[in-house]
N, C-alpha and C positions, 0 to 999 in steps of 0.2 A: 636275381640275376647272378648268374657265374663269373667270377673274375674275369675270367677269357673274354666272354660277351661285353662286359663293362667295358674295361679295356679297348678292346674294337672300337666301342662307342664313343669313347673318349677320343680315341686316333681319330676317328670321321670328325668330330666336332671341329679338333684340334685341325686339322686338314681344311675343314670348311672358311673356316679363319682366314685362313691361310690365302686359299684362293680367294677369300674378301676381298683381302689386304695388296693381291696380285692388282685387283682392279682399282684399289685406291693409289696403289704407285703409277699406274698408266692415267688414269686420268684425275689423281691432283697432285703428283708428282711423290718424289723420294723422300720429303721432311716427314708429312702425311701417313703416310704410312709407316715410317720412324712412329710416329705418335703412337698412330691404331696399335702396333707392334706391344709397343713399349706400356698404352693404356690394359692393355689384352694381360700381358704378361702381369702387368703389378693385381689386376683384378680376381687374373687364376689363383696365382698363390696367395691374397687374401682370402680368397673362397677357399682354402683350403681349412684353414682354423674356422672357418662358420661350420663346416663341413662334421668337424669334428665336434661342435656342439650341439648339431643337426644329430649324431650319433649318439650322447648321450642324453636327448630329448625322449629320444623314442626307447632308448636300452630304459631309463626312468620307469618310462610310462608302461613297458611291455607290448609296442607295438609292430605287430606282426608282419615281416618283409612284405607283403600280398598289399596292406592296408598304407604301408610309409612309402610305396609308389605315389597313392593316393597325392597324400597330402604332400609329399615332392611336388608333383605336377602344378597342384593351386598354390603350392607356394610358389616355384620359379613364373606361375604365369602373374601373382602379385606382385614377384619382383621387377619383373619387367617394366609395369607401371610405375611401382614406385620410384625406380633407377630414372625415368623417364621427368618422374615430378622433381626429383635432387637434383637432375645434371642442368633442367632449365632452370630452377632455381637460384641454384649456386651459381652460372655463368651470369646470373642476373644483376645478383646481388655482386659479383665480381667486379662485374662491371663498370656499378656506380659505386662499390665502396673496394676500391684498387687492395686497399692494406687489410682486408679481410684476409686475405693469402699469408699472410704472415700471423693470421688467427690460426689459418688451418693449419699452417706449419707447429703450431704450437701444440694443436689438440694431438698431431700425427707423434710428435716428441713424446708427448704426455702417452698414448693410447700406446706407442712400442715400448718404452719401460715398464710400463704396468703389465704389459703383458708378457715381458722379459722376467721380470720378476716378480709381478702378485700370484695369489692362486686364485684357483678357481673353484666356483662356487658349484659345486657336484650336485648340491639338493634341492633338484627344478621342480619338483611339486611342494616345495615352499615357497615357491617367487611370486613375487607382489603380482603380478598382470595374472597369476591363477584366481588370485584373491577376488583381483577386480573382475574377473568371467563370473564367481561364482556369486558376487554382489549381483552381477545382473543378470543370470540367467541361472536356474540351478541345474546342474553337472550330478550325470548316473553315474554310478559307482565302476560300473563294469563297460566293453565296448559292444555295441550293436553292429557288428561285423562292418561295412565300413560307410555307415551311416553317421553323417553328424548333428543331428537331433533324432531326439526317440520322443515317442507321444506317451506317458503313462499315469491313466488317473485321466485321461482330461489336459494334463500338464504338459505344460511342454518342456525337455528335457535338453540340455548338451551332451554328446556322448565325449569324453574324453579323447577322440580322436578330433572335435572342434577343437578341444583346448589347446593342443601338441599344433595345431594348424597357427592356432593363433601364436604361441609361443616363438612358433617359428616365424612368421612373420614380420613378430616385433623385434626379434634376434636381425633379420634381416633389416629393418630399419635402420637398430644402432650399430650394423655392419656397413649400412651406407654413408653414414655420417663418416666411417674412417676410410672406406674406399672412394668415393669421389671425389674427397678433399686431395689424396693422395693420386691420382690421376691430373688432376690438377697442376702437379708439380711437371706433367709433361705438356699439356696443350689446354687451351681453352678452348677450343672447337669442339662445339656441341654437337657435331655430325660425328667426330670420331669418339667423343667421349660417350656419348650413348652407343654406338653402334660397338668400339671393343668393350665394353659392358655387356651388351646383349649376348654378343660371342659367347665370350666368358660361360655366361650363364646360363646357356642353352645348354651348356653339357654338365651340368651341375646333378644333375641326376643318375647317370654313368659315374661321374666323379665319386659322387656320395655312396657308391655299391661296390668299387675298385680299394676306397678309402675304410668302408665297413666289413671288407675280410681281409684288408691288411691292416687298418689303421695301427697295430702297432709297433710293425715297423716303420710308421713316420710320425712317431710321438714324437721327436726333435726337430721337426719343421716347423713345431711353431715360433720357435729362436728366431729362424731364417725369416717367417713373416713378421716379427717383432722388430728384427733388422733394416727390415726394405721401410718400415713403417719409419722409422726412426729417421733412414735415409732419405724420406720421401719429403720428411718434414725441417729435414734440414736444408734440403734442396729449396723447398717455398721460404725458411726462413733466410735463406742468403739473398735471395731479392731485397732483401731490406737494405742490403749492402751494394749493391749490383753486382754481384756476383752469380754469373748465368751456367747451370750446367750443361752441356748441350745434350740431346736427346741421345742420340749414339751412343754417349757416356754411361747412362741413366739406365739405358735398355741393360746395358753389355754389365753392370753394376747389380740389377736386378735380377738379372737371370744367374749371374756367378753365385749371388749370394744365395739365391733357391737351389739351384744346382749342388751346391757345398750341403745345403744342411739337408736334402734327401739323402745323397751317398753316405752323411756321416749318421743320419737315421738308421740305413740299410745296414750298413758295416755296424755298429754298435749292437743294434739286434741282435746280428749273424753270432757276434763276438758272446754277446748274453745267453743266446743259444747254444751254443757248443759249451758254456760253463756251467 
């Protein structure tokens, strides 16, 4: 897919949201849709850094643009479900244990410095969960164009475009432990917490094609997500205090700080290019 067409795609997505959220401020009013807004926004710009680990999943593996539509699709349609099992869960467990919130405020502290300042781990065909695929099923060497089992011998086989499926999945997993905690810090309304989730994610495939011929000109957004993370968790740990941020705040807080670390991506590129 061509930047151009990405793009477009992204705008429609982004737009669809939009008129979502048109219909949740007419019929549950203006907080409500502050929420959906404000859930929408923290969950794009988390998906931006899964995005870019989505990218070096597949540059790893050698998997051919034709073939990472594929496994885009079954993954955003896992996510879907899974995003579905966290947010009733979490409002469950919310529920009856109140100062869990101030757990997730903690993991969200924890998860934005580490990612402000750890590195990262670049060598994905040595990660445990490969290990454990090849424990239980044995993985061909090469891909069967975009088949994820091959039959040979009798045997039955994974083609490595399974594995890059699954990789992505379970990336997407411990993506949701930090995004719907951090959602969290704006609403507990499991109508709006899943539905700006699904937004989100629905254009995550466009995103991922817009992000993979430019991503690097926004190699420094992940500052900006490392920030909102940090923000997000300080927000849930000040309820311990009763200290309430209002949503308005949170939105306009969120989108400055996204805002800020793409233009200083752009500009720092431009800057490195012309030197």
């Amino acid at each position: 897919m061509s930047t151009k067409k990405a793009l477009i795609w992204v705008a429609f997505w982004i737009g669809l949201a939009l008129v979502f959220n048109t219909g949740v401020y007419f019929f549950m009013g203006q907080e409500k849709a502050l929420e959906f807004m404000g859930g929408f926004v923290i969950e794009k710009s988390l998906s931006i850094d899964n995005l870019f680990l989505f990218i070096m999943v597949f540059s790893s593996f050698g998997i051919k643009p034709e073939y990472q539509r594929r496994v885009l699709n079954y993954g955003i349609a896992g996510a879907l479900v899974l995003r579905l099992i966290f947010v009733l869960l979490g409002v469950t467990i919310i529920n009856k244990f109140h100062w869990m919130l101030y757990i997730f405020g903690a993991i969200l502290i924890f998860s934005g410095i580490k990612m402000m300042f750890g590195h990262e781990d670049n060598n994905v065909k040595d990660s445990r969960i490969l290990k454990v695929i090849g424990r239980l099923i044995p993985v061909s060497d090469s891909l069967e164009g975009d088949r994820f089992f091959v039959r040979k011998n009798k045997v039955l086989y994974a083609t490595p475009l399974l594995a890059v499926l699954i990789v992505i999945e379970f990336t997407d997993i411990i993506f949701a432990v930090d995004s719907i905690p951090a959602i969290f810090s704006i609403t507990l309304d499991p109508f709006i917490v899943y539905t700006s989730n699904i937004f989100a994610i629905l254009g995550l495939r466009s995103m991922y094609f817009v992000l993979g011929n430019l991503h690097e000109k926004f190699k420094y957004v992940k500052y900006g997500v490392a920030l909102i993370l940090t923000f997000t968790g300080l927000k849930l740990a000040l309820l311990m205090f009763s200290v309430h941020i209002p949503v308005g705040l949170s939105l306009a807080v969120i989108i400055s700080i996204l805002t800020v670390s793409i233009v200083a991506s752009v500009m720092i590129s431009r800057k490195t290019g012309k030197a």
